[in-house]
C-alpha positions, -999 to +999 in steps of 0.1 A: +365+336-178+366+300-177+334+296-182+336+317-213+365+299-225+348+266-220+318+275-237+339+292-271+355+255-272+324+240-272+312+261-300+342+255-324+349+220-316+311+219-328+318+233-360+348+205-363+374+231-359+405+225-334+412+260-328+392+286-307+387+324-328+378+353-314+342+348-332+338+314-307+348+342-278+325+370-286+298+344-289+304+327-255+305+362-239+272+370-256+256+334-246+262+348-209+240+375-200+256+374-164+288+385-181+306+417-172+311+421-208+279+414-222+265+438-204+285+465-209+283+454-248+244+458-244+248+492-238+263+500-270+253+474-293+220+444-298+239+415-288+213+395-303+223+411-337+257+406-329+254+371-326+232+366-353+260+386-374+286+362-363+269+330-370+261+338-403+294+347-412+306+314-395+286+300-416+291+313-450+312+290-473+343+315-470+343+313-438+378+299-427+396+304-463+421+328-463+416+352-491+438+355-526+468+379-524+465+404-549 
């Protein structure tokens, strides 16, 4: 898990942000194919298209913002 934890750090401080999200998480866990989790994720899900999902929400210029009351 530290290794995971480690890894989700390195991802968000890499996008400048100071605080870890679960989207920094899921990606760590998916960067480890060793993982427990990852593989049990595989059975259900691509976790290439997971991660692909994830960054391109990260990446999207709302990413971040917290959305209008309404």
């Amino acid at each position: 898990m530290r290794r995971i934890l480690e890894r989700a750090e390195e991802l968000a401080r890499g996008r400048g942000m100071t605080t870890i999200g679960t989207e920094h998480v899921m990606l760590a866990l998916l960067d480890d194919p060793k993982a427990i989790a990852t593989m049990a994720l595989g059975k259900v899900v691509d976790p290439a298209r997971v991660q692909e999902e994830i960054r391109t929400i990260i990446e999207s210029e709302s990413y971040g913002r917290t959305p209008p009351n309404s």
